[in-house]
LUMBAMI-466103 format. One record per residue: residue number from 0; residue in one letter; x, y, z of N, C-alpha, C in turn; chain. Coordinates in steps of 0.2 Angstrom, whole numbers. Atoms other than C-alpha are relative to their C-alpha. Layout:
REM LUMBAMI-466103
num,residuo,n_px,n_py,n_pz,ca_px,ca_py,ca_pz,c_px,c_py,c_pz,cadena
NUM,a,X,Y,Z,X,Y,Z,X,Y,Z,A
...
END
This chain:
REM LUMBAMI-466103
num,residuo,n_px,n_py,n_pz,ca_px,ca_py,ca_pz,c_px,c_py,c_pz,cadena
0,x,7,3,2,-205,461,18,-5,4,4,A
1,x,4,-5,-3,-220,470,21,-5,-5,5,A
2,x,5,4,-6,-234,466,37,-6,-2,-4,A
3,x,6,2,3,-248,457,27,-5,4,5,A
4,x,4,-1,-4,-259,462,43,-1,7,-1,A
5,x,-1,-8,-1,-256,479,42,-6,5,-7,A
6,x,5,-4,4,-272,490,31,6,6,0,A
7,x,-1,-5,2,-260,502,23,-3,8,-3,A
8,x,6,-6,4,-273,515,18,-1,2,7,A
9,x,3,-2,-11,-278,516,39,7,2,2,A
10,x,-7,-2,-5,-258,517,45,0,9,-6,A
11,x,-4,-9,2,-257,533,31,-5,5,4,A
12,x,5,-6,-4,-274,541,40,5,-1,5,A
13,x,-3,-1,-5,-264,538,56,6,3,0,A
14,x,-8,-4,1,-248,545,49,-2,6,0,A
15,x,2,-7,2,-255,560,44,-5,3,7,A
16,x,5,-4,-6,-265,561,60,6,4,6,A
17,x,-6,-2,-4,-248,559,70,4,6,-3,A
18,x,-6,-6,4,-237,571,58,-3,6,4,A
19,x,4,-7,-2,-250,585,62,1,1,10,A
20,x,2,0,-10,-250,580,82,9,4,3,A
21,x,-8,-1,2,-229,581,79,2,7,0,A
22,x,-2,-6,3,-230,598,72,1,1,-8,A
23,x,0,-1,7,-229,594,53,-5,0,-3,A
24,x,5,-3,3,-240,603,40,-3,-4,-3,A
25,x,3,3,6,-242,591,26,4,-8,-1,A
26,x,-3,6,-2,-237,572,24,1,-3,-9,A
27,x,0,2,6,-236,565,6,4,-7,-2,A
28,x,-3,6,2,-229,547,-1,3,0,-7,A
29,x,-1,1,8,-218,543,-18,5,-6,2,A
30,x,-4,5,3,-210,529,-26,8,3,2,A
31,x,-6,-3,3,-193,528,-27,5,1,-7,A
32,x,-3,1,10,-190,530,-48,1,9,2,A
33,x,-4,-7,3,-180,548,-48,4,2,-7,A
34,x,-4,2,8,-174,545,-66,-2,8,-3,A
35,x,1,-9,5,-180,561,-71,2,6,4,A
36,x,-3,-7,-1,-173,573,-58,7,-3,0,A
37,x,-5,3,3,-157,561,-62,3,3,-4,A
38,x,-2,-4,7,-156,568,-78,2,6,2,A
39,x,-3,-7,-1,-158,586,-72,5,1,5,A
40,x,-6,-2,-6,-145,583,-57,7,1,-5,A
41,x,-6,2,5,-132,577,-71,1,6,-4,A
42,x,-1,-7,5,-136,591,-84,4,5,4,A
43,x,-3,-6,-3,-134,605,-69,8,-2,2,A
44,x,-8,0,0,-116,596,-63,2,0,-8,A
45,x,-2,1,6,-113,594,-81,5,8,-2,A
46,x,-2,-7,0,-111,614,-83,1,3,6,A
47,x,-4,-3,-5,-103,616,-66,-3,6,3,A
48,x,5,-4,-3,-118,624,-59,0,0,8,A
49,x,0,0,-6,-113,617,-42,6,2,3,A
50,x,-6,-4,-2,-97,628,-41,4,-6,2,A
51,x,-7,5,-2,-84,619,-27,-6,-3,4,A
52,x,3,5,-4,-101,609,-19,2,-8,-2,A
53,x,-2,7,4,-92,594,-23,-5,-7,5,A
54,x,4,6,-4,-105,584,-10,-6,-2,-6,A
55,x,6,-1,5,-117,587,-25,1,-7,-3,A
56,x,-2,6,5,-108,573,-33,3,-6,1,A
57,x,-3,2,-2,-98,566,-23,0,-10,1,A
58,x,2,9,-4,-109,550,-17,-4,-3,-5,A
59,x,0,4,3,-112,544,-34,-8,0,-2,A
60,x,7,1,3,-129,536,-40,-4,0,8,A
61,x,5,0,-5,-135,536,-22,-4,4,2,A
62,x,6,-6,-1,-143,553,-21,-5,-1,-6,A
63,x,6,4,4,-156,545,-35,-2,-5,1,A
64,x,1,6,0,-156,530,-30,-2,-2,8,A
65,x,4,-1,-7,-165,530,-13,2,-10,5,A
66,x,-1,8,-2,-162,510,-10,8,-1,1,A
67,x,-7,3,-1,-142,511,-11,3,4,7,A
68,x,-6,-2,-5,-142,525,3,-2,-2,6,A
69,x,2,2,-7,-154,514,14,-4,-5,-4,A
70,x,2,4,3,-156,497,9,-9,-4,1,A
71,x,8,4,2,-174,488,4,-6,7,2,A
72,x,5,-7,1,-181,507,4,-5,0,-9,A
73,x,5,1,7,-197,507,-8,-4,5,0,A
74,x,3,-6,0,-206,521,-2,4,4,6,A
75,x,-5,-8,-2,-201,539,5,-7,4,3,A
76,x,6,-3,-2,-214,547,17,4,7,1,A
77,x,-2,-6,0,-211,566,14,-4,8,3,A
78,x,5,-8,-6,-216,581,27,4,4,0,A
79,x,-1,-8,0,-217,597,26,-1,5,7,A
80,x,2,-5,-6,-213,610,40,0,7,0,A
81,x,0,-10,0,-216,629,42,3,3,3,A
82,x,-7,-1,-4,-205,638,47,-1,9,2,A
83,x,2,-6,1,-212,656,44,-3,4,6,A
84,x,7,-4,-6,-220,669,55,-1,8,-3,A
85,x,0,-5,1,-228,685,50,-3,5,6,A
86,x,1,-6,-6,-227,696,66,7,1,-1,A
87,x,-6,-5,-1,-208,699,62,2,3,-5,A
88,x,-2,-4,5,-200,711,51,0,1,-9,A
89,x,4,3,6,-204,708,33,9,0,-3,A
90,x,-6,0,3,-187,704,23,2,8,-5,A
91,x,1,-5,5,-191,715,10,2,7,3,A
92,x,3,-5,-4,-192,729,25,10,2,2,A
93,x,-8,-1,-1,-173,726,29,5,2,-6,A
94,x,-3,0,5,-166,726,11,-1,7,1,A
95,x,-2,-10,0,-169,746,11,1,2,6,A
96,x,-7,-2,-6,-159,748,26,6,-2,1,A
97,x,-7,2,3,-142,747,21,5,2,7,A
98,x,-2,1,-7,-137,748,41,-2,-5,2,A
99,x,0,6,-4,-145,733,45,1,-3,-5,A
100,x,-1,9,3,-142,714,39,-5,-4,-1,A
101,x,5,5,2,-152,704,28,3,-6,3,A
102,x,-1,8,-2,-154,687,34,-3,-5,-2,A
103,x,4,6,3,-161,672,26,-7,-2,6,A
104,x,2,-1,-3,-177,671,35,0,-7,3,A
105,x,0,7,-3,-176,651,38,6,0,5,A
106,x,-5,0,-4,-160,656,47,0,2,8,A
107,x,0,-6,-8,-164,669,63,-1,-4,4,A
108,x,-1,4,-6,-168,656,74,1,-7,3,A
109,x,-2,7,-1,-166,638,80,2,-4,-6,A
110,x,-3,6,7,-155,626,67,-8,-6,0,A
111,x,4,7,1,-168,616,61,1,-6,0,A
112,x,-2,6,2,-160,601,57,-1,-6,8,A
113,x,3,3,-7,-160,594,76,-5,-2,1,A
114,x,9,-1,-2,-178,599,79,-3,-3,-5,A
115,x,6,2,7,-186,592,61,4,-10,3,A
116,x,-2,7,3,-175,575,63,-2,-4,8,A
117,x,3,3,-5,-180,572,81,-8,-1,-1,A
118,x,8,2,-2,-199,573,77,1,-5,-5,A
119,x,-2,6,6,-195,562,61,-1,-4,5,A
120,x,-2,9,-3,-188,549,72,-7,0,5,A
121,x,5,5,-4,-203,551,84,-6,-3,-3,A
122,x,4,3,5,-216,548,69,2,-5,0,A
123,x,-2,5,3,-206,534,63,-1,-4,7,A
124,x,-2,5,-4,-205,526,79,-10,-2,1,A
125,x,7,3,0,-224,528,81,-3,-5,-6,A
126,x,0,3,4,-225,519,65,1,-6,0,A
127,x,-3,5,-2,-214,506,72,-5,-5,4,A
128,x,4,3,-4,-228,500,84,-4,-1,-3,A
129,x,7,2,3,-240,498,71,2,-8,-5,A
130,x,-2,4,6,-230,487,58,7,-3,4,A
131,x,-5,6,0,-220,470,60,6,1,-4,A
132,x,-5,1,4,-203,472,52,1,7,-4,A
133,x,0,-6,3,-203,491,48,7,4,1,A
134,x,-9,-2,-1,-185,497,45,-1,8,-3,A
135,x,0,-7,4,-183,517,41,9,4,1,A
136,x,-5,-4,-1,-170,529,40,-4,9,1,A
137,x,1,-7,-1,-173,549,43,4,3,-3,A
138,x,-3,-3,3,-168,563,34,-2,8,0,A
139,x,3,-8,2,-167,584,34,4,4,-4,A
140,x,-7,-6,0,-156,593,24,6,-2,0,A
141,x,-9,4,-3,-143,579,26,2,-4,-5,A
142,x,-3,5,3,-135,565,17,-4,2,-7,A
143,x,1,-3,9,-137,562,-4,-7,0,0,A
144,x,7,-2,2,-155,566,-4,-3,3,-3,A
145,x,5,-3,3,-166,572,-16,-7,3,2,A
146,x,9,-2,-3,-179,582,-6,-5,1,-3,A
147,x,5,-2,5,-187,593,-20,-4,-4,-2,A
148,x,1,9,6,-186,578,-31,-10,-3,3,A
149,x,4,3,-3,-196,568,-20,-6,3,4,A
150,x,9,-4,-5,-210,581,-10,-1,1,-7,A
151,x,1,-2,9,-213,586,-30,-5,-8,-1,A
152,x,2,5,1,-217,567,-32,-3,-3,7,A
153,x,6,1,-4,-227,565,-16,-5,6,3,A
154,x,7,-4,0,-238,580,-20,3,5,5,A
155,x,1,-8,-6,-232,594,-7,1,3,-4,A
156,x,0,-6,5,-228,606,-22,3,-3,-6,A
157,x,-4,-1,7,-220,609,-37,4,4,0,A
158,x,-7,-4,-1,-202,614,-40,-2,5,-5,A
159,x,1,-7,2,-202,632,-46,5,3,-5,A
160,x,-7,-1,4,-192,641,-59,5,1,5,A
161,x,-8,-1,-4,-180,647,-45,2,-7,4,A
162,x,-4,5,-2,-179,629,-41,-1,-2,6,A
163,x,3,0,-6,-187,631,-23,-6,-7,2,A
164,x,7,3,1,-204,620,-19,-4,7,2,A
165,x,7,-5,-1,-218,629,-20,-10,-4,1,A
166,x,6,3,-4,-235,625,-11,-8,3,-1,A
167,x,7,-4,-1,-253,631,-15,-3,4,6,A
168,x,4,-4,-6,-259,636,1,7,0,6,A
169,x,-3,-3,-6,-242,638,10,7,4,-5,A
170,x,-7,-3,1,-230,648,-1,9,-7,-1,A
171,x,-6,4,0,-212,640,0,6,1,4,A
172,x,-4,-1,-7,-207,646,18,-1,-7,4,A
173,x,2,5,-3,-205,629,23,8,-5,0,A
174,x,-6,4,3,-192,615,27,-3,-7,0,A
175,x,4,6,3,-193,597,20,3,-3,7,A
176,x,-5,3,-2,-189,580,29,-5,-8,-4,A
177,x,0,7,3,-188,562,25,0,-8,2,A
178,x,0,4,-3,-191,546,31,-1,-6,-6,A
179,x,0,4,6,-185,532,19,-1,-7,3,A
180,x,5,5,-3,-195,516,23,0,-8,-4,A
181,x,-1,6,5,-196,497,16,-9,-4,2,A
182,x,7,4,0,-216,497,18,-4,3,-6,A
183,x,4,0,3,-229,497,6,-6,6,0,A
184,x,6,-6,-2,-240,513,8,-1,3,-6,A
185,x,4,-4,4,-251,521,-3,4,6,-3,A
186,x,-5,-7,3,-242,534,-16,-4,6,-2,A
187,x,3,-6,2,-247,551,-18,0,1,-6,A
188,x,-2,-2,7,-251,560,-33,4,7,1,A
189,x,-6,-4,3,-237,570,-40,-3,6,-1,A
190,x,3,-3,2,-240,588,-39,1,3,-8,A
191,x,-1,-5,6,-244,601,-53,4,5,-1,A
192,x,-5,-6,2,-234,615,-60,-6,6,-1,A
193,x,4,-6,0,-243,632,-57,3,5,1,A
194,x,-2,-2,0,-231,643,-61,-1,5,-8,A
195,x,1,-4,6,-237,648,-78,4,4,-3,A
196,x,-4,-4,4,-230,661,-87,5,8,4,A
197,x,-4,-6,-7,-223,672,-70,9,-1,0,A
198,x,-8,1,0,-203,677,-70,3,1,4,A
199,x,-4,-6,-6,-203,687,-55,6,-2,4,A
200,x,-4,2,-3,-192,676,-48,9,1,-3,A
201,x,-8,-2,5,-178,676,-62,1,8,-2,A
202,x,-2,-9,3,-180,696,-66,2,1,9,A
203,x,-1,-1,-7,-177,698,-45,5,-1,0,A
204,x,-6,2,-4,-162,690,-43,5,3,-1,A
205,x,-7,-3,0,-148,700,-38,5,0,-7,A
206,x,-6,2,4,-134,691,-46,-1,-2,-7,A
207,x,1,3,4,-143,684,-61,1,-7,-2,A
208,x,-3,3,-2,-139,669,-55,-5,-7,-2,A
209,x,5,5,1,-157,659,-60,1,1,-9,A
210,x,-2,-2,6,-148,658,-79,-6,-4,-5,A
211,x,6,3,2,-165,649,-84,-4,-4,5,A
212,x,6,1,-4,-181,643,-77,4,-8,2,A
213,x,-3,7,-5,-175,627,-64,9,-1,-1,A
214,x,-8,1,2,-156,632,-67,1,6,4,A
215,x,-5,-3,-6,-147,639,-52,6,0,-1,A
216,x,-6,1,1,-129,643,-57,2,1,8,A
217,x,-1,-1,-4,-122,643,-39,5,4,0,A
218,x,-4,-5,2,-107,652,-45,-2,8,1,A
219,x,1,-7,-3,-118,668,-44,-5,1,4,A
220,x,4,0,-3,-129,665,-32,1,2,8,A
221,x,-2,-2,-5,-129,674,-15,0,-4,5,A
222,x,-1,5,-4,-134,660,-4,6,-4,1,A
223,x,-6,3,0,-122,649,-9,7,6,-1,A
224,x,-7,-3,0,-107,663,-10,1,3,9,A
225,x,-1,-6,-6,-113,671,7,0,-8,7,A
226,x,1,6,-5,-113,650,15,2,-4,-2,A
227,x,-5,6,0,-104,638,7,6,1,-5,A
228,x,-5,-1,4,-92,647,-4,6,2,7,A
229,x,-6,-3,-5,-74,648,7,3,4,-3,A
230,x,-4,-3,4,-63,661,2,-3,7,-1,A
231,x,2,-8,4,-66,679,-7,-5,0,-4,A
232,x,8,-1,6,-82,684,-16,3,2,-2,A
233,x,1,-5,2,-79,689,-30,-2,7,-2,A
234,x,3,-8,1,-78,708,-33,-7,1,-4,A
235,x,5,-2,3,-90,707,-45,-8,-1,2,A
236,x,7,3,-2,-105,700,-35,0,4,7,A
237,x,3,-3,-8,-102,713,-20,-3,6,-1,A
238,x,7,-7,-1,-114,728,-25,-5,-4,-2,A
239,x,6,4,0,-126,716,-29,-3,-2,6,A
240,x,2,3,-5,-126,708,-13,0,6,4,A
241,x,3,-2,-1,-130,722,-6,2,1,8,A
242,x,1,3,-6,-135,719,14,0,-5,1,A
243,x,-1,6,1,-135,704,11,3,-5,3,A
244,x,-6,3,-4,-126,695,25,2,-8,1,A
245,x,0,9,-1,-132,675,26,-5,-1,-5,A
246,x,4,2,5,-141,669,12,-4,6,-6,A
247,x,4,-3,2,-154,677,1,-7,-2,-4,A
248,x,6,2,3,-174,677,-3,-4,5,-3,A
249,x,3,-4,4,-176,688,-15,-5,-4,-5,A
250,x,2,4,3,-183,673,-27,-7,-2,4,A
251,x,5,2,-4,-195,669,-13,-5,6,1,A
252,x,6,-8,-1,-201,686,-8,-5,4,-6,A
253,x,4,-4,7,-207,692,-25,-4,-5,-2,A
254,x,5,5,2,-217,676,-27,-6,-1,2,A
255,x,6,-2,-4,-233,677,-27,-6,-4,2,A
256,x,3,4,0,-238,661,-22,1,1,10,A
257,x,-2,-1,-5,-229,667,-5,-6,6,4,A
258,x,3,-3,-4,-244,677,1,-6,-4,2,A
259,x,4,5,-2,-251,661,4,3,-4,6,A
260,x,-6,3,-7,-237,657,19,-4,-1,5,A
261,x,4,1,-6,-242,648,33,5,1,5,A
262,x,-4,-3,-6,-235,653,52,3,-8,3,A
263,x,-4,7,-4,-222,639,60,-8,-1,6,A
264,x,2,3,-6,-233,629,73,5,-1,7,A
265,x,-6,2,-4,-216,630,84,3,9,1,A
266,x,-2,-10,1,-208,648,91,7,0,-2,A
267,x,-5,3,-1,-191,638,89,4,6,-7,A
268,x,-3,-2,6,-188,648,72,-2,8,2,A
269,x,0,-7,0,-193,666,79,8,3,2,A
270,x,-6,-1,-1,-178,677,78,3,1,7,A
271,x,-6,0,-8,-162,676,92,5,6,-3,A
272,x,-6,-6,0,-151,692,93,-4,7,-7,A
273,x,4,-4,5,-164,703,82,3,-2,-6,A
274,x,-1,2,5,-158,693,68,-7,3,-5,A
275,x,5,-1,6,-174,699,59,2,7,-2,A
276,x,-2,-8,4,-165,718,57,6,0,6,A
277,x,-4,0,-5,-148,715,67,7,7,-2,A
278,x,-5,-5,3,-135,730,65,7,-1,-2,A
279,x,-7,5,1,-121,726,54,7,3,4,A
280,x,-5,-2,-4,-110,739,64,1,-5,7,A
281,x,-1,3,-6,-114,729,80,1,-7,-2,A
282,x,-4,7,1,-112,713,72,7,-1,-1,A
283,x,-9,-1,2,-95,718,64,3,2,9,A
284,x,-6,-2,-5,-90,722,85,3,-5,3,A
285,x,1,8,-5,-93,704,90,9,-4,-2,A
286,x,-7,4,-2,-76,695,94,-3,-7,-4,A
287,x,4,6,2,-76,676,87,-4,-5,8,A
288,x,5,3,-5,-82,672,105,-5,1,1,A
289,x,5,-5,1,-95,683,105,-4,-4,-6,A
290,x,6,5,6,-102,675,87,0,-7,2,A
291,x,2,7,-1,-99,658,94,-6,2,6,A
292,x,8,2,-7,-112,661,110,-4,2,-5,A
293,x,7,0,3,-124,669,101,-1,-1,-8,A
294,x,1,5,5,-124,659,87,-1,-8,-1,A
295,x,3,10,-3,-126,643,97,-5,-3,-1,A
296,x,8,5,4,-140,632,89,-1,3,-5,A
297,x,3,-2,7,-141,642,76,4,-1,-7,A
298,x,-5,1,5,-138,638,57,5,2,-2,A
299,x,-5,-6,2,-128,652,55,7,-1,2,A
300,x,-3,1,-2,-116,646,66,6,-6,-4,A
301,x,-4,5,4,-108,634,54,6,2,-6,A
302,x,-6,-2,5,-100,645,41,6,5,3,A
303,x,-8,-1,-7,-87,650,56,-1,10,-2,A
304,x,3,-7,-3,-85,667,60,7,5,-6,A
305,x,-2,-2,6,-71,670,45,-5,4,-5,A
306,x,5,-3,6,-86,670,33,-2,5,1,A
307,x,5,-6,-4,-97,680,43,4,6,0,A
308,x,-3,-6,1,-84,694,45,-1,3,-7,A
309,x,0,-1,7,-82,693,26,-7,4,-1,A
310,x,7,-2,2,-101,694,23,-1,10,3,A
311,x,0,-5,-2,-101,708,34,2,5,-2,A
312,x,-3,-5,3,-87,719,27,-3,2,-6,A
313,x,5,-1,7,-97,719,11,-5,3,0,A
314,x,6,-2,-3,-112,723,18,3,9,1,A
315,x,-2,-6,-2,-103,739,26,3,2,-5,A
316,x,-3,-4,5,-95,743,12,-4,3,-7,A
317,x,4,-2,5,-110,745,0,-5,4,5,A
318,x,4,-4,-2,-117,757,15,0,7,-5,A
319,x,-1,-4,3,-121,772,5,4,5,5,A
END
């Protein structure tokens, strides 16, 4: 039940003043009706475009359904973080050096997930002192969530054809988070789509992997082969992937909404181990000890040092 006392319209100016003081870019509010990215989550598992992510599916109607994975949730206050810096090596700059190791550029430094859902909870808490009976959850990148979905319907962007969010005045070097709520706050207006007639992103991609505008088959997609696929990559996708060692942002880099990137407020994500052009000969010498230390706190550290070796043989093997 909501605080009658409470001026909803003054706690979002104060949210928006805390986010900012926290370190988050952008703050935005939506309902929770996801009925229409529902449909496209179903269509895409329908064609088994989520490979073996079987988390995609796993948890039922609760990733549209924002009330079953946190009860009496009615709004969803959704912030945008940056993550970006442009003093370090351009991605693009690594890709034609087939000695070093592309890296997904959200990756080279501190795991974000820790870092975003601790300032969440310090937002939410500061919230908590404003309003009688205010119940939240937090979220980053975690449980069944529909982040896009949802920053899409409280206005931080518009999902893009590669399926990204994209932001007018910060590109789509950003991470989301979430804060699922059972109070009454003013809803954002839902952005627009500004993508117009531009392909760069689906003519970019390696694998061809973006098989229509907001359709990502994961099956060819180098992120997910190079991070959540176990196993052997298919032969077929390793000249493609190139240097390509964790991830890949080819979709982003050719975007030209991305020259409108804004720099992280935090150094947390500047690169650890010159991850921004690291030598794949030196990374291929590291023992699994060696990758666990320096790989400590970082997201990279999760797909075990199996993958990574993989990843790397690949790499070195499409050395000219």
């Amino acid at each position: 039940m909501s605080d009658s006392s409470v001026d909803y319209d003054k706690l979002l100016d104060k949210i928006n003043l805390w986010a900012q003081e926290i370190g988050f870019s952008q703050v935005g509010i939506s309902d929770i009706d996801l009925s229409e990215a529902e449909s496209h989550l179903q269509n895409w598992l329908a064609k088994g475009f989520h490979a073996d992510m079987d988390f995609m599916h796993k948890h039922g109607s609760m990733r549209t359904h924002p009330a079953e994975l946190h009860e009496n949730t009615i709004r969803i206050i959704s912030l945008r973080f940056d993550y970006s810096n442009k003093t370090i090596i351009p991605y693009e700059d690594v890709l034609t050096q087939p000695d070093k190791g592309a890296i997904s550029r959200y990756a080279m430094g501190r795991d974000y997930h820790k870092l975003i859902r601790k300032k969440l909870k310090v937002l939410a808490e500061k919230i908590k002192l404003e309003v009688k009976g205010f119940n939240y959850r937090v979220f980053t990148d975690s449980a069944p969530v529909m982040e896009k979905a949802i920053a899409e319907k409280a206005g931080l962007g518009w999902i893009g054809k590669h399926s990204n969010l994209l932001n007018s005045k910060a590109g789509s070097y950003f991470f989301l988070g979430e804060i699922y709520t059972n109070i009454p706050l003013p809803i954002s207006n839902k952005a627009s789509f500004h993508c117009g007639s531009c392909t760069k992103c689906i003519d970019v991609c390696p694998t061809k992997a973006i098989v229509a505008p907001f359709q990502v088959d994961a099956r060819k997609c180098i992120s997910y082969l190079t991070i959540e696929h176990k196993g052997a990559i298919p032969q077929e996708f390793h000249q493609a992937m190139g240097n390509r060692i964790y991830g890949c942002d080819d979709c982003q880099m050719v975007c030209p909404w991305n020259k409108f990137t804004q720099d992280a407020k935090v150094s947390d994500f500047l690169p650890r181990n010159q991850f921004d052009e690291p030598d794949l000969e030196e990374l291929m010498s590291w023992d699994k000890e060696k990758f666990l230390k320096n790989t400590e706190g970082s997201p990279i550290r999760r797909i075990g040092f199996e993958s990574w070796q993989r990843n790397l043989q690949i790499a070195i093997k499409n050395k000219p």
